[in-house]
KEKE-3310 file (N, C-alpha, C; in steps of 0.2 Angstrom, whole numbers, plus 5000, padded with zeros to 4 digits):
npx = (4054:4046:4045:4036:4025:4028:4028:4046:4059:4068:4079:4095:4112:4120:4128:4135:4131:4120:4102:4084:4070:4058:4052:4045:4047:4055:4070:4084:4099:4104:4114:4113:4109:4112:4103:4114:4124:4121:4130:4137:4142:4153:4164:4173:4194:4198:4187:4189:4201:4197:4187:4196:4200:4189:4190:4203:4199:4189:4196:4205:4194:4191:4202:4205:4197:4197:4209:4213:4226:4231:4220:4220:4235:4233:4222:4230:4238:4231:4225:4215:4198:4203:4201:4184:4188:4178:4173:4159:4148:4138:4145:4159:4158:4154:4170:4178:4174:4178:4190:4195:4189:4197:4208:4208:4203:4188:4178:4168:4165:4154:4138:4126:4111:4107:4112:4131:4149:4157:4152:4144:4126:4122:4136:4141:4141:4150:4147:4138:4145:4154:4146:4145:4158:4160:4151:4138:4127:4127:4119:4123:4114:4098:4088:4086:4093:4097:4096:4097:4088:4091:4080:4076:4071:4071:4076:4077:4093:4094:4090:4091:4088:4085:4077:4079:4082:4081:4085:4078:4071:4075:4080:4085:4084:4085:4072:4059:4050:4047:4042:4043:4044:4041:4052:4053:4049:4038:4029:4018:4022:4031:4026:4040:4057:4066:4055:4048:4057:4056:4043:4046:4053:4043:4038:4048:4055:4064:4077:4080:4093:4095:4099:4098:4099:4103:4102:4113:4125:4137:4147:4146:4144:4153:4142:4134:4126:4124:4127:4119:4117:4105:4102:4098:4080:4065:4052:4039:4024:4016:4010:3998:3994:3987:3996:3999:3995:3996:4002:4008:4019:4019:4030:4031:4043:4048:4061:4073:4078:4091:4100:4101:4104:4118:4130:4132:4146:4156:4154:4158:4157:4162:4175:4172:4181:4183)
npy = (5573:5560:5547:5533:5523:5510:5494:5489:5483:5469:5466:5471:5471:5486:5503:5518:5527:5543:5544:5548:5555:5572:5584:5594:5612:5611:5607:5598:5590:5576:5562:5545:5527:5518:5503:5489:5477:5460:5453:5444:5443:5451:5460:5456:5460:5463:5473:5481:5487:5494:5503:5513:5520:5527:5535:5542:5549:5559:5564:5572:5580:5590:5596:5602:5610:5618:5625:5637:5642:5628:5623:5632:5629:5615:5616:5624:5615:5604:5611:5619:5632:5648:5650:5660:5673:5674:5657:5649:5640:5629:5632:5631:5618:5612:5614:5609:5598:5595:5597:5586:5577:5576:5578:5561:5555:5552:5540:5526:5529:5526:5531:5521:5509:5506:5497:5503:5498:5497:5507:5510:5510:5524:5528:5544:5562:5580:5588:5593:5591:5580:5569:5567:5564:5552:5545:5543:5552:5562:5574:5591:5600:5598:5586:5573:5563:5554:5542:5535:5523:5508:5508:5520:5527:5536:5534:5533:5535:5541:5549:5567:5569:5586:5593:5599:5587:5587:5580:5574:5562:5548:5532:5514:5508:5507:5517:5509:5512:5527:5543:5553:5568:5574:5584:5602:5619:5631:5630:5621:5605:5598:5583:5577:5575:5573:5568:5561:5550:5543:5536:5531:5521:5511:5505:5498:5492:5496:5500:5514:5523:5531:5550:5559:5572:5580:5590:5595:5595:5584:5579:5585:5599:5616:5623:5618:5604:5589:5575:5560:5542:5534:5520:5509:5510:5504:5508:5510:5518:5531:5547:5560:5576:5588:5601:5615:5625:5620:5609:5593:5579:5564:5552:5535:5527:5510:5500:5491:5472:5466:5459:5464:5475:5475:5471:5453:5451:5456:5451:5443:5427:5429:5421:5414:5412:5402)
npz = (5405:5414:5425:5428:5440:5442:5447:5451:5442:5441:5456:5457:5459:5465:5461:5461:5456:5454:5456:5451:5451:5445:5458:5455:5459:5469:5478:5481:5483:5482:5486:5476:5471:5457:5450:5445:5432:5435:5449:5448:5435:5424:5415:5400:5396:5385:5386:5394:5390:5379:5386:5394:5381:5383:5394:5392:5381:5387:5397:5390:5382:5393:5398:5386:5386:5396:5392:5381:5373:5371:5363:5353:5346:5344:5333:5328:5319:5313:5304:5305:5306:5314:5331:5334:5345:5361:5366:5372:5382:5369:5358:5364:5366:5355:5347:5354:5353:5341:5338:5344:5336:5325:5327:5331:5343:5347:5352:5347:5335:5323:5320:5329:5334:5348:5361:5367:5365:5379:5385:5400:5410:5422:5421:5419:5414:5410:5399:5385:5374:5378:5378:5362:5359:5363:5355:5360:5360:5347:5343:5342:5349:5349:5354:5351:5343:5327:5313:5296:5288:5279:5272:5268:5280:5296:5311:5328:5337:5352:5365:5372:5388:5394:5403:5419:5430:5449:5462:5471:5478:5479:5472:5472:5458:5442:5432:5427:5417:5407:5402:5389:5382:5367:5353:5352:5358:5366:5355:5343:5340:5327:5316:5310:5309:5323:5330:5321:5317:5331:5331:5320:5326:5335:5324:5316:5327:5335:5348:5358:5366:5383:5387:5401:5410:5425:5440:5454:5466:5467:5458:5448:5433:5433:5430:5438:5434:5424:5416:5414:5408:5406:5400:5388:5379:5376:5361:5365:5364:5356:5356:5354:5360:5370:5378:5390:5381:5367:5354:5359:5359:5364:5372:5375:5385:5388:5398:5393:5397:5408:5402:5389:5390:5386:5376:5371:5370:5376:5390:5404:5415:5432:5442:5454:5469:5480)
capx = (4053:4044:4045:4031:4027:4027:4033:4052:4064:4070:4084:4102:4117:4119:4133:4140:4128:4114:4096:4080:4063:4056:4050:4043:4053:4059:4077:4086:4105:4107:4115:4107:4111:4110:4105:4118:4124:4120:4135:4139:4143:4159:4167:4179:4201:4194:4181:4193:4204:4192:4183:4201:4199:4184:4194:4207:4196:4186:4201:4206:4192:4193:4209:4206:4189:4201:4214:4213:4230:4228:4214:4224:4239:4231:4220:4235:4241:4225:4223:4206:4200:4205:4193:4183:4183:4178:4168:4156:4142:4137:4151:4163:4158:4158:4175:4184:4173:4178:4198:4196:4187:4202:4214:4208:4201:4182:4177:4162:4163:4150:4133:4121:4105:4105:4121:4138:4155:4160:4146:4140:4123:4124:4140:4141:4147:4150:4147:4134:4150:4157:4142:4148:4165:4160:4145:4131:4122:4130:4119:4124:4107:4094:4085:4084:4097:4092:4099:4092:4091:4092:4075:4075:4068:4074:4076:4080:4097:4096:4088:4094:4079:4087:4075:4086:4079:4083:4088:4074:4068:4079:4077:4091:4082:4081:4065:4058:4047:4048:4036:4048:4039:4045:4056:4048:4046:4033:4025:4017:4027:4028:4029:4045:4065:4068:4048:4044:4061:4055:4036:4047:4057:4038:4034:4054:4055:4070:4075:4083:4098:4091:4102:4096:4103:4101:4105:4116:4130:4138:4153:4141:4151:4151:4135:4130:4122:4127:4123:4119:4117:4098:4102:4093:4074:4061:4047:4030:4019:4018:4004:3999:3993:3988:3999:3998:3989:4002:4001:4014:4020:4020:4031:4033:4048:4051:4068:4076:4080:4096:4104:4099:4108:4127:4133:4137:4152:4160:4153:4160:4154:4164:4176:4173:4185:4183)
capy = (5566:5558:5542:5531:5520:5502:5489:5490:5475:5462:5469:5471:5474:5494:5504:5522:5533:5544:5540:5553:5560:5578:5585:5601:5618:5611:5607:5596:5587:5570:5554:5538:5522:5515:5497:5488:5471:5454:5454:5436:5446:5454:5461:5455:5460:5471:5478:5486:5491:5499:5508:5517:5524:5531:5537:5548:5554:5563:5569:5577:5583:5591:5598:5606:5614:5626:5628:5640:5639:5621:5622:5636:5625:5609:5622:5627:5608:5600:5617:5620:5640:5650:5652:5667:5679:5669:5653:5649:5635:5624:5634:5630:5611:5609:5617:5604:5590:5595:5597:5579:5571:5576:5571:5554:5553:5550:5533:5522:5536:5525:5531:5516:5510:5502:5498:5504:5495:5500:5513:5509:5511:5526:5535:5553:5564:5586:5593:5590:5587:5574:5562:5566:5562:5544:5542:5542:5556:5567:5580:5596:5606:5594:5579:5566:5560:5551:5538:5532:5515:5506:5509:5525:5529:5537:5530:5537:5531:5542:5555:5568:5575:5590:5595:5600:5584:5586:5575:5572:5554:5541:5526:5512:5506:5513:5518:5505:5517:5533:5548:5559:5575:5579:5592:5608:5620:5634:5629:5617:5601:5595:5576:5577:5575:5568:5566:5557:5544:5540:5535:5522:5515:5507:5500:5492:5489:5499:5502:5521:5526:5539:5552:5563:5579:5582:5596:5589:5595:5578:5578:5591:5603:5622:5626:5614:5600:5583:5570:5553:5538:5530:5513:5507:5506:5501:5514:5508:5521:5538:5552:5568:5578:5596:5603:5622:5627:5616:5600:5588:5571:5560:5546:5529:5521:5504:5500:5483:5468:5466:5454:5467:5481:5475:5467:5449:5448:5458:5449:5432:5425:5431:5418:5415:5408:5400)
capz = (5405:5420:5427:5430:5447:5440:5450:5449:5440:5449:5462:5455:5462:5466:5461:5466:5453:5457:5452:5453:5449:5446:5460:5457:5461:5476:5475:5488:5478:5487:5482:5476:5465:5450:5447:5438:5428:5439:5454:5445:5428:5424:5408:5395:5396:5380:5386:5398:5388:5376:5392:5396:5378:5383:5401:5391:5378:5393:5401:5384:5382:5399:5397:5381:5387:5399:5389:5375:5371:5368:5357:5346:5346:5340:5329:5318:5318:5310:5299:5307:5307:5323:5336:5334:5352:5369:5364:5377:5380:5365:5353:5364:5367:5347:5348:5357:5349:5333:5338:5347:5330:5319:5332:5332:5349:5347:5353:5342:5328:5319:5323:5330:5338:5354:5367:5362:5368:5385:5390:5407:5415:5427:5416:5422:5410:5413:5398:5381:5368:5378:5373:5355:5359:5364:5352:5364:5357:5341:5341:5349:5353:5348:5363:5348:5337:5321:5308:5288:5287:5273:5267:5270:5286:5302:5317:5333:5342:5358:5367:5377:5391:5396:5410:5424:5436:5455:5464:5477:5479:5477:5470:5469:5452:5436:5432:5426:5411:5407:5397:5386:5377:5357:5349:5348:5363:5364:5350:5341:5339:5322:5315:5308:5313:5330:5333:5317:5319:5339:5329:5317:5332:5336:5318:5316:5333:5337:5356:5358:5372:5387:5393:5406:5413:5431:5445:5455:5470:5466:5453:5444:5432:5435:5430:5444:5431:5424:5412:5416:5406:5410:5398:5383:5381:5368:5362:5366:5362:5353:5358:5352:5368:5372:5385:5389:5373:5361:5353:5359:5358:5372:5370:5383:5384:5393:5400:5393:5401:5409:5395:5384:5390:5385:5369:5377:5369:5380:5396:5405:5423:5438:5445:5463:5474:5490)
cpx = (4051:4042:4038:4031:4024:4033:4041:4055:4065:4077:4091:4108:4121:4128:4133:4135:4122:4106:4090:4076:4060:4052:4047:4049:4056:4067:4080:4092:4106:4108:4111:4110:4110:4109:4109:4121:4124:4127:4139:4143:4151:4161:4172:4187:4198:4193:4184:4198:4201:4189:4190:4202:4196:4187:4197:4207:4193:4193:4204:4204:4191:4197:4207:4200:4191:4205:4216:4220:4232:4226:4219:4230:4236:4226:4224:4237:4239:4220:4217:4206:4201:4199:4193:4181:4183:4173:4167:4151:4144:4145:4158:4164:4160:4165:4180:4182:4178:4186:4198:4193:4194:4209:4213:4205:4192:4182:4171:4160:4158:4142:4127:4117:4109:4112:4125:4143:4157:4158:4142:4132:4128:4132:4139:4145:4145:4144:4142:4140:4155:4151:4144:4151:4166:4156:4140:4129:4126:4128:4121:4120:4100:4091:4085:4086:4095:4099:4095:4094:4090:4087:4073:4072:4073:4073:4080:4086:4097:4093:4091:4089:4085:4085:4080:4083:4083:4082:4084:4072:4075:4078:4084:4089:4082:4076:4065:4055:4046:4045:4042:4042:4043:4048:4052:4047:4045:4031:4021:4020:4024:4029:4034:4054:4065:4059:4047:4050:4060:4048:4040:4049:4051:4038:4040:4056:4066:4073:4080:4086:4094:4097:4099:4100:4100:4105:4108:4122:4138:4141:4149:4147:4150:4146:4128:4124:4128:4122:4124:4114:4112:4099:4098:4086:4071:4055:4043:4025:4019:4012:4003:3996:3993:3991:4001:3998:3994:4001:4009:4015:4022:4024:4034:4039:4049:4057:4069:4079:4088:4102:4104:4103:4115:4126:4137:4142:4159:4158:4156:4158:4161:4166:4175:4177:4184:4188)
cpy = (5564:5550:5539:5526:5513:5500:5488:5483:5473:5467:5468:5474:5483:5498:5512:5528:5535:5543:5544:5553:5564:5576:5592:5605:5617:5607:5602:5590:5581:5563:5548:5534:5520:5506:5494:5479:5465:5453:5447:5439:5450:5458:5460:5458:5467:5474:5484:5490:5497:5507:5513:5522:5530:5539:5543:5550:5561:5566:5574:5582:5590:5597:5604:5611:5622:5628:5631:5639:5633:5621:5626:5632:5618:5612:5620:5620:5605:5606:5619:5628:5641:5649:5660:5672:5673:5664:5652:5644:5630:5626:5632:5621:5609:5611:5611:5598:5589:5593:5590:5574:5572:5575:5566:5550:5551:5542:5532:5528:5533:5525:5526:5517:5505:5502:5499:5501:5501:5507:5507:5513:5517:5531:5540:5557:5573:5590:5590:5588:5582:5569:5560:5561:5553:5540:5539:5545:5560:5573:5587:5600:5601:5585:5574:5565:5554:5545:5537:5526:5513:5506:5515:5529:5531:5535:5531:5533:5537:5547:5559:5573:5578:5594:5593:5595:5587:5579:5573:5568:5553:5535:5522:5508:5511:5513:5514:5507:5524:5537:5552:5563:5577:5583:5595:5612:5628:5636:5623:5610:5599:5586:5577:5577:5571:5564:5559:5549:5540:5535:5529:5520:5510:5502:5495:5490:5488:5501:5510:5522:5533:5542:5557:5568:5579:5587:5592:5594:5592:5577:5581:5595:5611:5625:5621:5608:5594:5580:5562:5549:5533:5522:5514:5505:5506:5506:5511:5511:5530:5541:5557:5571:5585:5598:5611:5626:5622:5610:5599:5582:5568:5554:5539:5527:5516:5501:5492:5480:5468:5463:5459:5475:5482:5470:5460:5444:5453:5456:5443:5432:5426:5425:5417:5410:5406:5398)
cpz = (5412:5419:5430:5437:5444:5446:5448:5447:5444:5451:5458:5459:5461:5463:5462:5463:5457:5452:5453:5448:5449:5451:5462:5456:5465:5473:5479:5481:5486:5481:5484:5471:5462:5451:5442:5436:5435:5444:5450:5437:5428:5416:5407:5398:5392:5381:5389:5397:5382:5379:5395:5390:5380:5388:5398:5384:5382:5395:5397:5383:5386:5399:5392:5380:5392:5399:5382:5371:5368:5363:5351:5343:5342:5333:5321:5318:5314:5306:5298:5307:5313:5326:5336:5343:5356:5366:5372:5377:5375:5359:5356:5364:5360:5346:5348:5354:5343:5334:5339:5341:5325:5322:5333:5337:5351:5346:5350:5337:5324:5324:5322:5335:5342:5359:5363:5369:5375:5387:5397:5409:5420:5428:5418:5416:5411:5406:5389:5373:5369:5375:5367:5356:5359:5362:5355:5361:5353:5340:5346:5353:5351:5352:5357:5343:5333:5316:5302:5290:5282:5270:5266:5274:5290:5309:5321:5338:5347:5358:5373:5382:5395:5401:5414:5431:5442:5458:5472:5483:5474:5478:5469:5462:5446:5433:5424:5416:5412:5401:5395:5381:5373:5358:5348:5356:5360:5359:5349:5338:5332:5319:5310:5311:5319:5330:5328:5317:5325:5335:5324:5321:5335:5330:5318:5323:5337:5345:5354:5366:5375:5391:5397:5410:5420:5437:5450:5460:5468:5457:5448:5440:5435:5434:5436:5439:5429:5419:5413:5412:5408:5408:5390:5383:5374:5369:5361:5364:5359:5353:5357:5359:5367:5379:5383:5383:5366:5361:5354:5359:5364:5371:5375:5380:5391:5394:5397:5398:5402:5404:5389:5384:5388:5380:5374:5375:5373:5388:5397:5413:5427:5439:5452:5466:5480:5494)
residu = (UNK:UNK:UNK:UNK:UNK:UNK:UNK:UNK:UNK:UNK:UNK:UNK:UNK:UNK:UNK:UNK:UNK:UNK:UNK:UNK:UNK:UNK:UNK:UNK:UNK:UNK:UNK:UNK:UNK:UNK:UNK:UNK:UNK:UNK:UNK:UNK:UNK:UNK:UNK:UNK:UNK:UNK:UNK:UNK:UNK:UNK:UNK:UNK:UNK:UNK:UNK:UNK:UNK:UNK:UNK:UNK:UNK:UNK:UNK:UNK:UNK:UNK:UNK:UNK:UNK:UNK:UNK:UNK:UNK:UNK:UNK:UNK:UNK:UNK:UNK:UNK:UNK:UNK:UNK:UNK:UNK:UNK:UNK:UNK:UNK:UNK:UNK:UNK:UNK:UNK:UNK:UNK:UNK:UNK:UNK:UNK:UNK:UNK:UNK:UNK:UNK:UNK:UNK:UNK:UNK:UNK:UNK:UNK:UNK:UNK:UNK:UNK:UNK:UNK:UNK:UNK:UNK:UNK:UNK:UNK:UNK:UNK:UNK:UNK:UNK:UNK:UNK:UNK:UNK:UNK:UNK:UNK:UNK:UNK:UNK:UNK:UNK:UNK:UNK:UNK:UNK:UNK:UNK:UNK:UNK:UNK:UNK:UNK:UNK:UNK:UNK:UNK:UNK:UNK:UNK:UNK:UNK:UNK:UNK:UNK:UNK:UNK:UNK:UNK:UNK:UNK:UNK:UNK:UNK:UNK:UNK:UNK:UNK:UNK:UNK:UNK:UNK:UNK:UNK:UNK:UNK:UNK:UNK:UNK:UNK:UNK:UNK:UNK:UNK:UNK:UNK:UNK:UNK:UNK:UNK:UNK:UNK:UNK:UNK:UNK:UNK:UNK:UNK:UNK:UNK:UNK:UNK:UNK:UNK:UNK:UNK:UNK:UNK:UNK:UNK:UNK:UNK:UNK:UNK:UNK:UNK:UNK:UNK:UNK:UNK:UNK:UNK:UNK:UNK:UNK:UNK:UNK:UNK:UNK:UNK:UNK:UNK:UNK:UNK:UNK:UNK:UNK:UNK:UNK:UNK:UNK:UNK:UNK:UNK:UNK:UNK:UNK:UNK:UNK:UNK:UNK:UNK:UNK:UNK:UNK:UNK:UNK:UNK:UNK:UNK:UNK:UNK:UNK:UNK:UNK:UNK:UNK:UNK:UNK)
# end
Protein backbone atom coordinates (compact mmCIF):
# COMPACT_ATOMS: atom_id res chain seq x y z
CA UNK A 1 0.00 0.00 0.00
CA UNK A 2 1.47 3.38 -0.69
CA UNK A 3 0.60 6.56 0.27
CA UNK A 4 0.09 9.48 -2.17
CA UNK A 5 1.38 13.19 -1.77
CA UNK A 6 -1.85 15.14 -1.68
CA UNK A 7 -2.13 18.13 0.25
CA UNK A 8 -2.86 16.80 3.89
CA UNK A 9 -6.26 17.49 5.95
CA UNK A 10 -6.70 20.20 7.91
CA UNK A 11 -4.30 19.89 11.14
CA UNK A 12 -5.63 17.84 14.07
CA UNK A 13 -4.55 17.47 17.40
CA UNK A 14 -1.63 14.82 17.41
CA UNK A 15 -1.48 11.94 19.61
CA UNK A 16 1.38 9.49 20.82
CA UNK A 17 1.15 6.75 17.63
CA UNK A 18 3.57 6.37 14.92
CA UNK A 19 2.67 7.28 11.33
CA UNK A 20 4.96 6.23 8.07
CA UNK A 21 5.71 5.38 4.35
CA UNK A 22 7.63 2.73 2.55
CA UNK A 23 10.87 3.57 1.89
CA UNK A 24 12.58 1.11 0.04
CA UNK A 25 15.19 -1.50 1.86
CA UNK A 26 16.36 1.03 3.89
CA UNK A 27 15.10 0.62 7.48
CA UNK A 28 15.49 3.36 10.01
CA UNK A 29 12.28 2.64 13.42
CA UNK A 30 11.51 6.15 14.60
CA UNK A 31 8.58 7.55 16.26
CA UNK A 32 5.83 9.80 14.69
CA UNK A 33 2.02 10.69 15.26
CA UNK A 34 -1.10 10.20 14.49
CA UNK A 35 -3.70 12.95 13.67
CA UNK A 36 -6.56 12.49 15.99
CA UNK A 37 -10.38 13.67 16.83
CA UNK A 38 -10.67 17.71 17.17
CA UNK A 39 -8.79 18.78 20.86
CA UNK A 40 -12.57 20.20 21.50
CA UNK A 41 -14.04 16.62 21.08
CA UNK A 42 -14.13 14.04 23.89
CA UNK A 43 -15.98 10.63 24.19
CA UNK A 44 -19.02 9.33 26.07
CA UNK A 45 -18.81 7.74 30.14
CA UNK A 46 -19.77 4.56 27.78
CA UNK A 47 -17.54 4.65 25.47
CA UNK A 48 -15.06 4.29 28.08
CA UNK A 49 -16.23 1.96 29.60
CA UNK A 50 -16.69 -0.17 26.54
CA UNK A 51 -13.01 0.73 25.51
CA UNK A 52 -11.76 -1.15 28.96
CA UNK A 53 -13.53 -4.11 27.48
CA UNK A 54 -11.44 -3.94 24.71
CA UNK A 55 -8.27 -3.20 27.51
CA UNK A 56 -8.80 -6.73 29.07
CA UNK A 57 -9.63 -8.69 26.16
CA UNK A 58 -5.97 -7.75 24.81
CA UNK A 59 -4.46 -8.56 28.06
CA UNK A 60 -6.14 -12.00 27.94
CA UNK A 61 -5.26 -12.51 24.98
CA UNK A 62 -1.66 -11.72 25.86
CA UNK A 63 -1.61 -13.99 28.75
CA UNK A 64 -3.01 -16.87 27.11
CA UNK A 65 -0.64 -16.43 23.91
CA UNK A 66 2.48 -17.40 26.73
CA UNK A 67 0.76 -19.63 28.53
CA UNK A 68 0.26 -22.98 27.40
CA UNK A 69 -1.06 -24.33 30.48
CA UNK A 70 -3.68 -21.73 30.32
CA UNK A 71 -4.85 -22.51 27.06
CA UNK A 72 -5.00 -26.31 27.97
CA UNK A 73 -6.85 -25.42 31.10
CA UNK A 74 -9.59 -23.34 29.58
CA UNK A 75 -9.28 -26.07 26.56
CA UNK A 76 -10.87 -28.87 28.85
CA UNK A 77 -13.24 -26.29 30.41
CA UNK A 78 -15.02 -25.15 27.06
CA UNK A 79 -14.51 -28.97 25.69
CA UNK A 80 -12.40 -27.62 22.80
CA UNK A 81 -9.81 -30.31 21.28
CA UNK A 82 -6.34 -30.39 22.89
CA UNK A 83 -3.72 -28.42 21.24
CA UNK A 84 -1.93 -30.53 18.92
CA UNK A 85 2.40 -30.28 19.44
CA UNK A 86 4.04 -26.51 19.82
CA UNK A 87 1.46 -24.04 17.90
CA UNK A 88 3.29 -21.31 16.42
CA UNK A 89 2.43 -18.07 14.13
CA UNK A 90 -1.25 -17.97 12.66
CA UNK A 91 -2.22 -21.60 14.48
CA UNK A 92 -1.26 -20.23 17.48
CA UNK A 93 -3.06 -16.69 17.05
CA UNK A 94 -6.41 -18.81 16.11
CA UNK A 95 -5.75 -20.86 19.09
CA UNK A 96 -6.29 -18.28 21.70
CA UNK A 97 -9.04 -16.44 19.51
CA UNK A 98 -10.86 -19.25 19.50
CA UNK A 99 -10.47 -20.05 23.38
CA UNK A 100 -11.28 -16.12 24.04
CA UNK A 101 -14.50 -16.46 21.61
CA UNK A 102 -16.10 -19.33 23.69
CA UNK A 103 -14.95 -17.59 26.74
CA UNK A 104 -16.99 -14.63 26.11
CA UNK A 105 -14.42 -12.06 25.63
CA UNK A 106 -14.56 -10.96 21.93
CA UNK A 107 -15.54 -7.35 21.71
CA UNK A 108 -18.26 -6.28 18.43
CA UNK A 109 -18.61 -10.00 17.68
CA UNK A 110 -21.02 -8.71 14.87
CA UNK A 111 -19.25 -8.32 11.62
CA UNK A 112 -19.73 -4.69 10.18
CA UNK A 113 -18.65 -2.02 7.70
CA UNK A 114 -17.42 1.17 8.69
CA UNK A 115 -16.19 2.45 12.53
CA UNK A 116 -16.71 0.23 15.31
CA UNK A 117 -17.43 1.46 19.12
CA UNK A 118 -14.32 2.36 20.85
CA UNK A 119 -11.63 1.68 18.18
CA UNK A 120 -9.28 4.53 18.07
CA UNK A 121 -7.34 5.99 15.18
CA UNK A 122 -3.59 4.98 15.72
CA UNK A 123 -4.61 1.64 17.94
CA UNK A 124 -1.44 -0.59 18.04
CA UNK A 125 -2.18 -4.01 18.27
CA UNK A 126 1.08 -7.09 18.62
CA UNK A 127 -0.35 -9.85 17.03
CA UNK A 128 -3.00 -10.74 13.72
CA UNK A 129 -5.65 -12.57 16.07
CA UNK A 130 -6.03 -9.86 18.36
CA UNK A 131 -7.86 -7.60 15.43
CA UNK A 132 -10.31 -10.84 15.57
CA UNK A 133 -10.65 -10.39 19.07
CA UNK A 134 -12.02 -6.97 18.79
CA UNK A 135 -13.60 -7.26 15.28
CA UNK A 136 -11.42 -5.22 13.28
CA UNK A 137 -10.45 -7.65 10.83
CA UNK A 138 -11.78 -11.65 11.31
CA UNK A 139 -9.99 -13.06 8.80
CA UNK A 140 -6.84 -14.81 9.98
CA UNK A 141 -4.46 -15.00 6.59
CA UNK A 142 -6.32 -13.12 4.28
CA UNK A 143 -5.76 -8.59 3.60
CA UNK A 144 -9.61 -8.31 2.85
CA UNK A 145 -12.40 -9.44 4.89
CA UNK A 146 -15.81 -9.49 3.34
CA UNK A 147 -19.62 -9.59 4.28
CA UNK A 148 -23.23 -10.48 2.02
CA UNK A 149 -25.43 -7.94 2.03
CA UNK A 150 -28.80 -8.25 1.77
CA UNK A 151 -28.89 -8.55 -1.99
CA UNK A 152 -26.40 -10.78 -2.14
CA UNK A 153 -23.34 -9.05 -2.67
CA UNK A 154 -20.05 -8.83 -0.78
CA UNK A 155 -18.66 -6.14 0.51
CA UNK A 156 -15.42 -5.47 1.92
CA UNK A 157 -15.25 -4.42 5.86
CA UNK A 158 -11.40 -4.11 6.21
CA UNK A 159 -8.20 -4.63 4.85
CA UNK A 160 -5.15 -5.75 6.34
CA UNK A 161 -1.77 -4.39 3.97
CA UNK A 162 0.63 -6.52 5.46
CA UNK A 163 3.76 -5.10 3.91
CA UNK A 164 6.24 -4.70 6.50
CA UNK A 165 6.33 -0.57 6.22
CA UNK A 166 9.48 1.18 7.89
CA UNK A 167 9.19 3.76 9.69
CA UNK A 168 11.23 6.27 7.68
CA UNK A 169 9.43 9.58 7.03
CA UNK A 170 7.13 10.92 9.47
CA UNK A 171 4.22 12.42 8.88
CA UNK A 172 1.95 13.80 11.88
CA UNK A 173 -1.14 13.15 9.44
CA UNK A 174 -2.79 10.29 8.27
CA UNK A 175 -2.22 9.76 4.82
CA UNK A 176 -4.61 11.45 3.44
CA UNK A 177 -5.06 8.46 0.17
CA UNK A 178 -3.66 5.38 -0.10
CA UNK A 179 -3.00 2.58 -3.23
CA UNK A 180 -3.65 -0.88 -1.81
CA UNK A 181 -2.71 -4.15 -4.32
CA UNK A 182 -5.48 -7.33 -4.41
CA UNK A 183 -5.29 -10.77 -3.08
CA UNK A 184 -3.20 -13.04 -4.87
CA UNK A 185 0.63 -13.01 -4.78
CA UNK A 186 2.95 -14.30 -7.56
CA UNK A 187 0.36 -14.76 -9.73
CA UNK A 188 -2.40 -13.53 -11.52
CA UNK A 189 -4.94 -11.83 -9.17
CA UNK A 190 -8.33 -13.01 -9.80
CA UNK A 191 -11.74 -10.97 -9.66
CA UNK A 192 -13.18 -12.81 -7.02
CA UNK A 193 -13.33 -12.86 -2.91
CA UNK A 194 -11.71 -9.92 -1.19
CA UNK A 195 -10.79 -8.25 -4.78
CA UNK A 196 -14.27 -8.62 -6.18
CA UNK A 197 -16.02 -7.21 -2.61
CA UNK A 198 -13.53 -3.95 -2.52
CA UNK A 199 -15.00 -3.28 -6.57
CA UNK A 200 -18.84 -3.37 -4.90
CA UNK A 201 -17.73 -0.99 -2.13
CA UNK A 202 -17.54 1.74 -5.15
CA UNK A 203 -20.97 0.80 -6.77
CA UNK A 204 -22.95 0.71 -2.95
CA UNK A 205 -20.66 3.18 -1.83
CA UNK A 206 -19.33 1.45 1.17
CA UNK A 207 -16.20 2.85 3.03
CA UNK A 208 -13.77 -0.15 4.26
CA UNK A 209 -11.19 -0.06 7.66
CA UNK A 210 -7.18 -0.06 6.97
CA UNK A 211 -4.96 -1.78 9.14
CA UNK A 212 -1.33 -1.61 8.32
CA UNK A 213 1.57 -3.69 9.65
CA UNK A 214 4.67 -2.01 10.19
CA UNK A 215 8.37 -2.60 11.41
CA UNK A 216 8.88 -0.96 14.26
CA UNK A 217 11.42 -0.80 17.54
CA UNK A 218 8.57 0.91 19.21
CA UNK A 219 5.98 -1.32 21.48
CA UNK A 220 6.58 -3.87 18.40
CA UNK A 221 6.04 -7.68 19.43
CA UNK A 222 8.85 -10.17 19.17
CA UNK A 223 9.19 -10.53 15.62
CA UNK A 224 9.91 -6.72 15.69
CA UNK A 225 6.29 -5.71 13.81
CA UNK A 226 3.05 -4.20 14.79
CA UNK A 227 -0.36 -3.52 13.69
CA UNK A 228 -1.83 -0.09 13.57
CA UNK A 229 -5.13 1.20 12.95
CA UNK A 230 -5.01 3.86 9.71
CA UNK A 231 -9.03 4.71 10.16
CA UNK A 232 -11.87 4.37 7.88
CA UNK A 233 -11.72 5.30 4.00
CA UNK A 234 -14.13 5.22 0.94
CA UNK A 235 -12.84 3.19 -2.35
CA UNK A 236 -12.62 5.34 -5.26
CA UNK A 237 -11.17 3.49 -7.80
CA UNK A 238 -10.45 -0.03 -8.89
CA UNK A 239 -7.61 -1.01 -11.61
CA UNK A 240 -6.38 -3.87 -13.13
CA UNK A 241 -2.49 -3.31 -13.82
CA UNK A 242 0.55 -5.27 -14.80
CA UNK A 243 3.07 -5.43 -12.15
CA UNK A 244 6.18 -7.84 -12.56
CA UNK A 245 4.60 -9.94 -15.39
CA UNK A 246 1.08 -10.30 -13.24
CA UNK A 247 -2.22 -8.89 -13.44
CA UNK A 248 -3.25 -6.95 -10.39
CA UNK A 249 -5.63 -4.60 -9.01
CA UNK A 250 -4.84 -1.27 -7.96
CA UNK A 251 -7.30 -0.01 -5.57
CA UNK A 252 -7.47 4.06 -4.29
CA UNK A 253 -8.66 4.54 -1.10
CA UNK A 254 -9.57 8.22 0.28
CA UNK A 255 -9.36 8.72 4.03
CA UNK A 256 -12.89 10.18 5.57
CA UNK A 257 -13.67 13.11 7.18
CA UNK A 258 -13.25 13.64 10.55
CA UNK A 259 -16.97 13.39 11.68
CA UNK A 260 -16.94 10.39 9.81
CA UNK A 261 -14.54 8.55 11.67
CA UNK A 262 -16.46 7.89 15.05
CA UNK A 263 -20.18 6.99 15.65
CA UNK A 264 -21.44 10.43 17.08
CA UNK A 265 -23.19 8.87 19.65
CA UNK A 266 -20.32 8.18 21.62
CA UNK A 267 -18.92 11.88 21.18
CA UNK A 268 -19.74 15.14 23.37
CA UNK A 269 -17.76 18.55 23.47
CA UNK A 270 -14.95 19.03 25.93
CA UNK A 271 -15.97 21.13 28.88
CA UNK A 272 -13.59 23.92 29.42
CA UNK A 273 -13.02 25.71 32.56
CA UNK A 274 -11.50 28.88 33.19
Amino acid sequence: MVPSHRKPLKERALSKSNQARPVGKKKRHVKASYASEDEDTTFTPEWNDCRRNITDALRCYKKLRKDKGLRDNLSNQHKMNPEQGRCHSLALDGRVANILKVSGKWVNTIKQIGCLPVIKISDEYHWRGELCVIGLHYNFQRGIDYISSVEGKTLATSIVDSYQYDRGIISKYPFPNLTYTGEGENRDQMFEGGNLALKNNIHYKKPVRVIRKYNSDDNANASGYKFVYEGVYRVTKFDKEIESGFSVYKVQLDMLDDHQQYDSKWKQKRIRRH
